[in-house]
C-alpha positions as CSV (number, residue, x, y, z in Angstrom):
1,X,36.2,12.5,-3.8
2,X,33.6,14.1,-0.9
3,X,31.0,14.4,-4.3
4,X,31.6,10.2,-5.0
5,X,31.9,9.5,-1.3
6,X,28.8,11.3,-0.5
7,X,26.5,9.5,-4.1
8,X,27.9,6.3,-2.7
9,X,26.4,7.0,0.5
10,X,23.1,8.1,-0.7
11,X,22.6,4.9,-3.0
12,X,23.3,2.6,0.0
13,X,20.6,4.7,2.2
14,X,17.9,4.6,-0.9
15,X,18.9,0.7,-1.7
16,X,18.3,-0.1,2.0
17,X,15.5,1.7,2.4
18,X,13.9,0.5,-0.7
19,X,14.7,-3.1,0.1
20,X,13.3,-2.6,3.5
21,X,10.0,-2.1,1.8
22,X,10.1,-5.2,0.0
23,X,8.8,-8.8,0.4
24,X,10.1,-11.5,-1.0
25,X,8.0,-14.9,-2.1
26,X,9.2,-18.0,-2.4
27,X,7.1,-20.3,-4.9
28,X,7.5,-23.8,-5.0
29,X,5.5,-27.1,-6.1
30,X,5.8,-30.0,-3.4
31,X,8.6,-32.3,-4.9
32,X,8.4,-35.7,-6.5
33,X,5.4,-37.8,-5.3
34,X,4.4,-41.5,-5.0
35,X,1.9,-43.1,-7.1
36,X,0.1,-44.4,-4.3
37,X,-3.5,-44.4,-6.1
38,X,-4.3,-41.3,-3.4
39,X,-5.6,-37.9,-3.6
40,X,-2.9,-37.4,-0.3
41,X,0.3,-39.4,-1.2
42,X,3.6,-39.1,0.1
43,X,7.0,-38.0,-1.8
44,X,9.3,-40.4,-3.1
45,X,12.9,-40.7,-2.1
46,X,14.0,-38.5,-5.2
47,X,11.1,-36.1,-3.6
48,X,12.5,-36.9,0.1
49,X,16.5,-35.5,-1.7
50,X,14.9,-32.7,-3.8
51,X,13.4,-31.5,-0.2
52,X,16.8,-31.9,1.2
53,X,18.3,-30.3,-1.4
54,X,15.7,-27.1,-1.1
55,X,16.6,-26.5,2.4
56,X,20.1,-26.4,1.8
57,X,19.5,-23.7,-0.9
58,X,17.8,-22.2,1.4
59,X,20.1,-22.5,4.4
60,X,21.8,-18.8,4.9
61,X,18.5,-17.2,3.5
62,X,16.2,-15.8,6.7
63,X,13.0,-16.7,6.8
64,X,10.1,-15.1,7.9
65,X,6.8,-18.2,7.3
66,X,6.7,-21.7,5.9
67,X,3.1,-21.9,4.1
68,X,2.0,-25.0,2.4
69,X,-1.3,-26.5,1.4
70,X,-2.9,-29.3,3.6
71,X,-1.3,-32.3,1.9
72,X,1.2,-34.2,2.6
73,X,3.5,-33.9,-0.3
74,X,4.0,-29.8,0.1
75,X,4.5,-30.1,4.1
76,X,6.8,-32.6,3.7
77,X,8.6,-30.4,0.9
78,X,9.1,-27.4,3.3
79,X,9.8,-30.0,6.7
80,X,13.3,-29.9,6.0
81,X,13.7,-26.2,5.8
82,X,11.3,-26.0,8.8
83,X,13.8,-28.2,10.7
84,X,17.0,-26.5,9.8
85,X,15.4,-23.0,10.8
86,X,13.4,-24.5,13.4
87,X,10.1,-23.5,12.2
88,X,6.7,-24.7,12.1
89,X,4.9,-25.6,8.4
90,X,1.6,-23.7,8.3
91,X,-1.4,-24.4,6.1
92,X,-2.9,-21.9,4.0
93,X,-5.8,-22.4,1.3
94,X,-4.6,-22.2,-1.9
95,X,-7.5,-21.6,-3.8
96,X,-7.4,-18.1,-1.6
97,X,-5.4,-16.4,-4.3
98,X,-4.5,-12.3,-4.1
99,X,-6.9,-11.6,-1.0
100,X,-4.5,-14.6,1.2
101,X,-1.2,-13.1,-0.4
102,X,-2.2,-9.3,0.6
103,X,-2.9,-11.0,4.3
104,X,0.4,-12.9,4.1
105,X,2.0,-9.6,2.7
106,X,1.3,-7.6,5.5
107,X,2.0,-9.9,8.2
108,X,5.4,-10.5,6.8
109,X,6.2,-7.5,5.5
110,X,9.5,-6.8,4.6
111,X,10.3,-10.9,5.4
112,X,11.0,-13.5,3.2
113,X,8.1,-16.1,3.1
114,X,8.6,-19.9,1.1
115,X,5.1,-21.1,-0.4
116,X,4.9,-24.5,-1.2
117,X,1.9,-25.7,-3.4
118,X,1.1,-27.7,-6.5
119,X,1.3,-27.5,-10.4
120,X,-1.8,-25.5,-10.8
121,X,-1.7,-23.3,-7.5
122,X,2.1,-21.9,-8.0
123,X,1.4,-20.5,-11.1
124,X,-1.3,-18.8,-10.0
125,X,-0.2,-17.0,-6.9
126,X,3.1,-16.3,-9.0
127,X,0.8,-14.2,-11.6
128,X,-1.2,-12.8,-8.9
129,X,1.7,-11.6,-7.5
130,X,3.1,-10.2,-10.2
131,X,0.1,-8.6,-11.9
132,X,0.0,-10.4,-14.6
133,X,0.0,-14.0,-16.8
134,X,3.0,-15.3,-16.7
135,X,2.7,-18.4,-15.5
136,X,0.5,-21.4,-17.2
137,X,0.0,-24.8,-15.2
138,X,3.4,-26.6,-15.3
139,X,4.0,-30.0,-16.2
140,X,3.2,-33.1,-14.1
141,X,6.3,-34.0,-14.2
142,X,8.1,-31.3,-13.2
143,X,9.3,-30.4,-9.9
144,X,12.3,-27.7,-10.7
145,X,10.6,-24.5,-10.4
146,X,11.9,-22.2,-8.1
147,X,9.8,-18.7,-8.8
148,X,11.3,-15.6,-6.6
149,X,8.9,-12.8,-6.6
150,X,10.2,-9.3,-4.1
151,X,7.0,-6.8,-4.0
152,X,5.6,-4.4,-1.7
153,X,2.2,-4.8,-3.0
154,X,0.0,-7.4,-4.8
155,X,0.2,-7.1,-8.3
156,X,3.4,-5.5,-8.6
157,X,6.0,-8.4,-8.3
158,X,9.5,-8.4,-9.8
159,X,10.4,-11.7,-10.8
160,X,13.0,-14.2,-10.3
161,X,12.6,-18.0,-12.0
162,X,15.0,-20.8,-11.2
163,X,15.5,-24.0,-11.5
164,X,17.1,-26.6,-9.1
């Protein structure tokens, strides 16, 4: 009993201790957006819902940063999630690939940080995250992927893919 008791033990102290040295990412594409003839437009009201929707996903995870590209669509993706947790939505460029994620990896180590970006951008940082080509351009039309990716270094990602 003192031998189990003792393993148990152990295992929780390696588990949290492991964990502690993890980061999880967030990957997301902006939800559904108008045709407005723009390069900027907004999201539609199934985009507005899907947004909604995200945060309440979202709602008893913590959160560490809100990053999304300058555009309108993948800030107002992450706004309600930035409301809920009362957090600001900040910009990053995301043509920056693995040298931004290494700088957002060591500022938020150990956190939990929600990327919204676009159909060609989330792929990318998803296989620069995880070392590897996993991930091709995803289709215009959709707006389901929810990619989970816990690493303590660039390259080395474990993956989690969702949809919602």
């Amino acid at each position: 009993m003192k031998k189990k008791l003792l393993t148990t033990f152990l295992l929780t102290c390696a588990i949290t201790i492991y964990a502690q040295d993890q980061t999880t990412f967030i990957l997301v594409r902006h939800a559904e957006k108008a045709n407005d003839g723009t390069d900027n437009p907004p999201l539609t009201e199934a985009g507005l819902q899907r947004a909604n929707d995200l945060a309440a996903l979202l709602t008893n995870q913590e959160i560490d940063a809100l990053y999304s590209t300058p555009f309108i669509r993948t800030e107002t993706t992450l706004t309600p999630i930035g409301r809920d947790k009362g957090m600001e939505v900040k910009n990053y460029d995301p043509f920056a690939g693995a040298k931004w994620l290494s700088g957002a990896l060591k500022k938020h180590a150990g956190g939990t940080i929600v990327i919204c970006g676009h159909s060609n951008t989330i792929p990318e940082l998803a296989n620069a995250l995880l070392g590897k080509e996993r991930f091709q351009q995803f289709d215009d039309n959709d707006y389901s992927n929810l990619i989970i990716i816990v690493t303590s270094e660039v390259g080395k990602g474990k993956l989690v893919r969702l949809k919602f």
